[in-house]
C-alpha positions in Angstrom: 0.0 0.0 0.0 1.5 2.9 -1.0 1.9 5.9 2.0 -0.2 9.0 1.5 3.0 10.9 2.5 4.9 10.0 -0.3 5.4 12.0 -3.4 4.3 10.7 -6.9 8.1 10.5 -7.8 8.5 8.3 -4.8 6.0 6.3 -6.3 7.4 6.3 -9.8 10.6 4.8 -8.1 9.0 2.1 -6.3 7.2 1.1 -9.3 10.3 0.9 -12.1 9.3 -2.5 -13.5 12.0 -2.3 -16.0 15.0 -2.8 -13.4 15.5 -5.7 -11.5 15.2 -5.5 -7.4 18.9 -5.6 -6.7 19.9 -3.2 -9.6 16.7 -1.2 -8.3 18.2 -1.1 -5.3 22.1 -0.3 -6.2 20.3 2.7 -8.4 18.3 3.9 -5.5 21.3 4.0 -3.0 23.9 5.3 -5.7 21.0 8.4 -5.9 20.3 8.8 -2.5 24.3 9.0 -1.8 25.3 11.2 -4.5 22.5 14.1 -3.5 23.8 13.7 0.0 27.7 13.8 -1.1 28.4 10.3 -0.3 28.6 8.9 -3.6 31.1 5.5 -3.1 30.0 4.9 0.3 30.9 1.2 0.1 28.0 -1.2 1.3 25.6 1.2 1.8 22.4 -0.8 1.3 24.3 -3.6 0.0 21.7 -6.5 1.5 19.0 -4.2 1.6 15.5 -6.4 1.0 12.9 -5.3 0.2 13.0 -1.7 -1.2 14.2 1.0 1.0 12.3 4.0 -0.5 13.6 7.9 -0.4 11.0 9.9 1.2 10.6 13.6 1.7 7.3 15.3 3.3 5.3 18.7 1.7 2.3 19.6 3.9 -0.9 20.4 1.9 -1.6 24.0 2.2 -4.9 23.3 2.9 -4.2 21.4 5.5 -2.2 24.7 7.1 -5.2 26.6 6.4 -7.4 23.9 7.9 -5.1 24.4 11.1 -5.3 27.7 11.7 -8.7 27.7 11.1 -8.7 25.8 13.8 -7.1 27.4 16.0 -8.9 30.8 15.7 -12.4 28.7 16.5 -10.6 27.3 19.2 -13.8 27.3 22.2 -11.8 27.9 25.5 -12.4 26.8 29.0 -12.5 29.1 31.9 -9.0 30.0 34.0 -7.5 27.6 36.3 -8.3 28.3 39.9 -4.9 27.9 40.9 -2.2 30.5 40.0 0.9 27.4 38.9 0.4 24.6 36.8 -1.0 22.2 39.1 -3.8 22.2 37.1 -2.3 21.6 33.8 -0.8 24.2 31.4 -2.3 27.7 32.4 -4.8 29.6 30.0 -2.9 32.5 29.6 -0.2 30.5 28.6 -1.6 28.1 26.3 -3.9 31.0 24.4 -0.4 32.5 23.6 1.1 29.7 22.3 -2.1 28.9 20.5 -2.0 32.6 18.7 1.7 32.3 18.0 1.1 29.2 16.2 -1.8 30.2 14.2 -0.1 33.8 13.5 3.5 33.6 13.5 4.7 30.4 13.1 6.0 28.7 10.0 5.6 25.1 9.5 7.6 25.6 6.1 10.7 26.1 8.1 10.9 23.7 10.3 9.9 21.3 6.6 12.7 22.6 5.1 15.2 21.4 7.7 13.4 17.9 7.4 13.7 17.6 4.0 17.8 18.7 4.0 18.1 15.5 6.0 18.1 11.8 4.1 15.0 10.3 4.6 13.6 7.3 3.6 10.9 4.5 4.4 10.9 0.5 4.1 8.4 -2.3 5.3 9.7 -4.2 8.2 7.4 -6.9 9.5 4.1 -5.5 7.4 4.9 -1.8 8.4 6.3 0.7 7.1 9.2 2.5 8.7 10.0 5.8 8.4 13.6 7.0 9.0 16.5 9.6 8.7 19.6 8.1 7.5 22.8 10.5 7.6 26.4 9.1 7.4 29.5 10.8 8.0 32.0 11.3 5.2 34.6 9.9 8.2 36.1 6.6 7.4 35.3 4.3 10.1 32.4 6.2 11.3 30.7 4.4 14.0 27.1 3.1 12.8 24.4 4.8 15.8 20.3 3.8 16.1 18.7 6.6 18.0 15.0 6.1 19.1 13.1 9.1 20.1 10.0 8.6 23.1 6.6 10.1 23.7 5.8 13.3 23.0 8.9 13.5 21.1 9.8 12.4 17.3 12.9 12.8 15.2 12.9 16.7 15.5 14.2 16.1 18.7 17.6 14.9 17.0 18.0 17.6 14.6 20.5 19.9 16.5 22.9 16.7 16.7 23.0 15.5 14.0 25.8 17.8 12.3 27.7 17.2 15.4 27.6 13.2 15.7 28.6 12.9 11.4 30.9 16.0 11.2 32.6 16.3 14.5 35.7 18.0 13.4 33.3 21.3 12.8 32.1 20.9 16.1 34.7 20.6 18.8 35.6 16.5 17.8 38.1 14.5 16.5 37.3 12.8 13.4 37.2 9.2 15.0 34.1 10.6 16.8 32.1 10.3 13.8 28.9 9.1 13.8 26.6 7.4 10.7 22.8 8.5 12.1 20.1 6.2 12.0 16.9 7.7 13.6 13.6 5.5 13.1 10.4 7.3 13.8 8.5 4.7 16.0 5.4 3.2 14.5 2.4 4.9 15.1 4.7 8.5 15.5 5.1 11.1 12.7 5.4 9.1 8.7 6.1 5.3 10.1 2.9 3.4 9.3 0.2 3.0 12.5 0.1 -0.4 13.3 -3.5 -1.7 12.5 -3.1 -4.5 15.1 -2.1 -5.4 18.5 1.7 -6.3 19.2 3.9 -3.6 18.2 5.4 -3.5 21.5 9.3 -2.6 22.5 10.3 -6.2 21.4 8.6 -6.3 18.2 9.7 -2.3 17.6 13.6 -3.5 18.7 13.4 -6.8 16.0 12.4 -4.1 13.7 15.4 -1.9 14.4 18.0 -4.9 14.1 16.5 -5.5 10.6 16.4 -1.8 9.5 20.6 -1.8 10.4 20.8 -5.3 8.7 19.1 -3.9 5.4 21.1 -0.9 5.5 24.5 -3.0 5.8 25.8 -1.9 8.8 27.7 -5.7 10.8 28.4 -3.5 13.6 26.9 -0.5 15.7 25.9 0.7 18.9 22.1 2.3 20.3 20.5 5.0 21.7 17.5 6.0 23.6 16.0 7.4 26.2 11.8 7.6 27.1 10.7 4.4 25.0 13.4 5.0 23.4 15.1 3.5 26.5 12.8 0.5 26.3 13.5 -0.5 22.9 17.0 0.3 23.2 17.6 -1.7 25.8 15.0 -4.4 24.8 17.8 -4.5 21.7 20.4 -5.2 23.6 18.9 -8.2 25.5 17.8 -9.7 22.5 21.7 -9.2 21.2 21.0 -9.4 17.7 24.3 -9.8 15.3 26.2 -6.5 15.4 24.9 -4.5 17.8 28.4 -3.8 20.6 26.5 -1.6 23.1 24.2 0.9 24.3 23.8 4.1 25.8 20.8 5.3 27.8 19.3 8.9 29.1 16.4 7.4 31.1 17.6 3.7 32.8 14.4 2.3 33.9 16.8 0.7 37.2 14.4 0.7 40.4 14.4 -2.6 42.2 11.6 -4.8 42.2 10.4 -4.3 45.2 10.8 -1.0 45.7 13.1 -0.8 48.8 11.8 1.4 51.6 14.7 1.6 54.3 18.3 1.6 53.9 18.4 4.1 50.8 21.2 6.3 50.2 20.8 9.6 49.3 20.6 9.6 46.0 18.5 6.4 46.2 15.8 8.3 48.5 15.8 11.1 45.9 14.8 8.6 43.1 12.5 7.1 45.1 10.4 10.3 46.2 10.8 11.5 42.2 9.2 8.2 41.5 6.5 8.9 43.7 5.7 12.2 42.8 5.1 11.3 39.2 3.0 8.3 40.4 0.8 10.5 42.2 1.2 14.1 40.8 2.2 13.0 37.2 1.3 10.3 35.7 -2.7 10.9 34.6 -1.5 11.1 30.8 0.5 7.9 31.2 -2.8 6.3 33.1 -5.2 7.8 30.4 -2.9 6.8 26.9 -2.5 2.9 28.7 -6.0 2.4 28.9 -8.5 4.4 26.8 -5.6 5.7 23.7 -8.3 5.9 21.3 -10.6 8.1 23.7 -7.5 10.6 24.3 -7.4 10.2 20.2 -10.7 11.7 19.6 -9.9 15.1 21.4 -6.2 15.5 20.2 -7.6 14.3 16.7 -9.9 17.0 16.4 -8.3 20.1 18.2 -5.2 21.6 17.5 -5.3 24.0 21.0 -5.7 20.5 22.7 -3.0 18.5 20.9 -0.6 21.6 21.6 -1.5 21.8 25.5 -1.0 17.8 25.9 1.9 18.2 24.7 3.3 21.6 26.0 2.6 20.5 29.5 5.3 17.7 29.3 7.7 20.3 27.7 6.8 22.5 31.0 7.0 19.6 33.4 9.9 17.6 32.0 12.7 20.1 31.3 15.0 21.9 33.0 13.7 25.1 32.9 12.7 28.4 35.5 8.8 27.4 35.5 8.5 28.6 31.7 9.4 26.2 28.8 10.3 28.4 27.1 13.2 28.6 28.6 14.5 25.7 28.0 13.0 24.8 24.2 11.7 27.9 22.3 8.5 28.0 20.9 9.5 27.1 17.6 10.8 24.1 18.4 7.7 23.2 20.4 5.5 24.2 17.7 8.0 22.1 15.0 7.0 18.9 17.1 3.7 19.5 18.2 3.0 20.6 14.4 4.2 17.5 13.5 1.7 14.9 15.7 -0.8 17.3 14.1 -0.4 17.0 10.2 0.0 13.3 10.9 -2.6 12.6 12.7 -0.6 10.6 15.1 -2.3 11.5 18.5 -4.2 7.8 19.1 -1.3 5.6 17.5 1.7 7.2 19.2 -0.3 6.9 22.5 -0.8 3.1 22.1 2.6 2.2 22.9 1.5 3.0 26.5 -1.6 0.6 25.4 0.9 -2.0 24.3 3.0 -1.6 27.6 -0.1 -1.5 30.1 0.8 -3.0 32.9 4.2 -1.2 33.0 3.7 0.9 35.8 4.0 -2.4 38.2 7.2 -3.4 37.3 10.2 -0.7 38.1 13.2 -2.2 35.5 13.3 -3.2 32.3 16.0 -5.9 33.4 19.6 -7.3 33.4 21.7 -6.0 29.8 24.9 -7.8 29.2 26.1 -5.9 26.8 28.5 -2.7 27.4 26.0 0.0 28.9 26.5 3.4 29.6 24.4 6.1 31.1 23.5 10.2 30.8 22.0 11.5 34.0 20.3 14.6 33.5 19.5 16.2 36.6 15.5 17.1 35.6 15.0 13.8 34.0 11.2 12.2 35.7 13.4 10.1 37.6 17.0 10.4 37.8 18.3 7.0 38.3 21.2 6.4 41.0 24.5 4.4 39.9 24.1 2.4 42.7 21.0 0.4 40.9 22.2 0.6 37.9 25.1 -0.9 38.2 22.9 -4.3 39.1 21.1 -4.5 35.9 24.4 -3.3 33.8 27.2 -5.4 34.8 29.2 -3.8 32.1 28.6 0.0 32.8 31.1 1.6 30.6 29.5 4.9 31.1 28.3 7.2 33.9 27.9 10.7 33.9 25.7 13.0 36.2 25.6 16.4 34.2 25.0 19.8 35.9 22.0 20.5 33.4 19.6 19.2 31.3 15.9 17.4 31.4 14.0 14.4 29.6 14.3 15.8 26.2 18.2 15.6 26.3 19.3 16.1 23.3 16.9 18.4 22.3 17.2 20.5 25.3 21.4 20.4 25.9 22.8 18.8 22.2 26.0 19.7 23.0 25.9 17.8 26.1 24.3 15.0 24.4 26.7 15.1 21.8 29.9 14.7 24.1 28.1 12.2 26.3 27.9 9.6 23.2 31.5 10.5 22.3 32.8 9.8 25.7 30.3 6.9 26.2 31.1 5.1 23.2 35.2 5.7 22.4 35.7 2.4 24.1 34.0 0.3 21.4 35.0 2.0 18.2 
């Protein structure tokens, strides 16, 4: 079935009866290369089965009309009664962010960046899986899977990109080089929505060791952090051929039971973080693990409340003063909040939680054997102590408590992201 995101030329491509599958293939890579300057990349989807499709995105511009037509209806609730965001994102707030989006912010832009980077799509286990694929023009560039969580998507990676593949413009060596694979998850942004049960973290992580098998790649390491961090390390225990290590920003590491007594400091900190988001924040997790296709219907149809779900966690979930803005500007919010929107991914992205209920009673996603190494970022949901890690990782390469930073890592501090892979990962190159 072809994707309603792709353009006819895409189609055109897919459909060139006149070429055989592997020269098909060859051609398509040899294309794809050569716009991006790589032209002679050895083995770049030398084994790739089936197709691996380029793929760029144009929103309709009736669809950007239909938004902000939207927006300007937009039927508003009275004020909070509370003067913080104990309630959820305040009015004041949200109407401005609202206004900005219908009146001064361009979608085009942040499309634009998008499109500069390779993108492509391929059908992995009956779905189609949507990716950006940038390598470094450094020989022996280490191959990296990154996998974005909820709310986020792929625009969260766009500030590091340039630094993982060309780190000799940004304060590296050139045996810090990156190649950047970074799947949109299904159900998120232009990956198919699964139309059935199953696509949980171990089905999505089989997927991922496929995707780095068709594009050639014997040996590479992973990233992720929110269920990013589940898959990612989900990958590792499966230990597929190639993969040498991981690196996480969110270690889900809490024993199981939670201990009570006898907690170090840092211990007792995660635990009373932990608690506070089981009882203070975790209604959206709650609400997408149970009724995700309610939740849809709302976000679906309202643009104001797609922007506020996801605002909120921007508020709650970075390090900033009590403003997100602070610590994300607008744009940026708006760039990934815009892009749930056109897509239409507000019920399917919340399924994961669907496909994970039942989550919430277990506090670690379990032993790793492979080389691990963690980022903590001090305004992460729960910033996980060494101490507990270390049990589930007996091969921590990697541990770094950083002075600044929150759950959107390397969105919020790509820089510090940046040098934290570097570090984390010299060891296995």
């Amino acid at each position: 079935m072809i994707h309603p995101f792709e353009t006819q030329q895409h189609r055109e491509v897919i459909l060139r009866s006149e070429l055989s599958r592997r020269s098909m293939l060859r051609g398509l890579a040899a294309t794809a290369f050569a716009a991006a300057g790589l032209a002679g990349v050895p083995n770049a989807f030398a084994d790739a089965s089936p197709a691996i499709r380029p793929f760029s995105y144009r929103a309709p511009s009736s669809a950007l009309d239909d938004l902000r037509r939207r927006l300007a209806q937009t039927r508003w609730p009275e004020r909070e009664t509370v003067a913080d965001w104990s309630q959820g994102v305040p009015i004041r707030k949200v109407k401005a962010l609202v206004e900005y989006w219908r009146t001064g912010y361009d979608w085009r832009r942040c499309e634009t960046r998008l499109n500069g980077f390779p993108q492509y799509r391929t059908e992995i286990d009956g779905l189609n899986i949507h990716f950006l694929h940038i390598r470094s023009r450094h020989e022996n560039a280490l191959p990296l899977i990154i996998t974005h969580g909820w709310p986020g998507t792929v625009i969260e990676f766009f500030k590091i990109i340039d630094p993982l593949t060309k780190p000799t413009g940004h304060g590296g060596r050139a045996e810090d080089a990156f190649h950047v694979i970074a799947p949109s998850l299904p159900g998120f942004a232009f990956s198919d929505k699964p139309a059935e049960r199953g696509w949980n973290a171990a089905r999505i992580a089989r997927a991922w060791s496929e995707l780095m098998r068709r594009l050639g790649y014997p040996r590479y390491v992973a990233q992720g952090g929110d269920w990013g961090s589940f898959v990612t390390t989900t990958l590792a225990q499966q230990r597929p051929s190639g993969l040498v290590g991981i690196h996480l920003n969110m270690p889900f590491v809490f024993p199981d039971p939670i201990p009570t007594a006898g907690l170090s400091a840092a211990e007792q900190r995660a635990v009373d973080a932990f608690r506070r988001f089981q009882t203070d924040g975790f209604g959206y997790f709650l609400q997408q693990s149970t009724r995700p296709q309610t939740i849809g219907y709302a976000l679906a149809d309202s643009p104001a409340g797609q922007a506020a779900w996801i605002y909120e966690k921007f508020q709650a979930w970075t390090d900033n003063n009590g403003d997100p803005e602070s610590a994300l500007t607008r744009d940026e919010m708006l760039d990934n909040i815009t892009l749930y929107w056109l897509t239409d991914t507000a019920a399917s992205s919340a399924r994961i939680y669907f496909e994970h209920a039942g989550i919430e009673g277990k506090s670690n996603s379990g032993v790793v054997d492979l080389p691990v190494g963690c980022s903590i970022f001090p305004r992460e949901i729960v910033p996980a102590p060494r101490s507990w890690a270390e049990r589930f990782f007996p091969k921590l390469i990697h541990w770094n408590e950083l002075d600044r930073g929150g759950h959107f890592a390397a969105f919020e501090q790509p820089a510090l992201f940046t040098k934290e892979l570097r570090d984390c990962f010299r060891s296995l190159r």
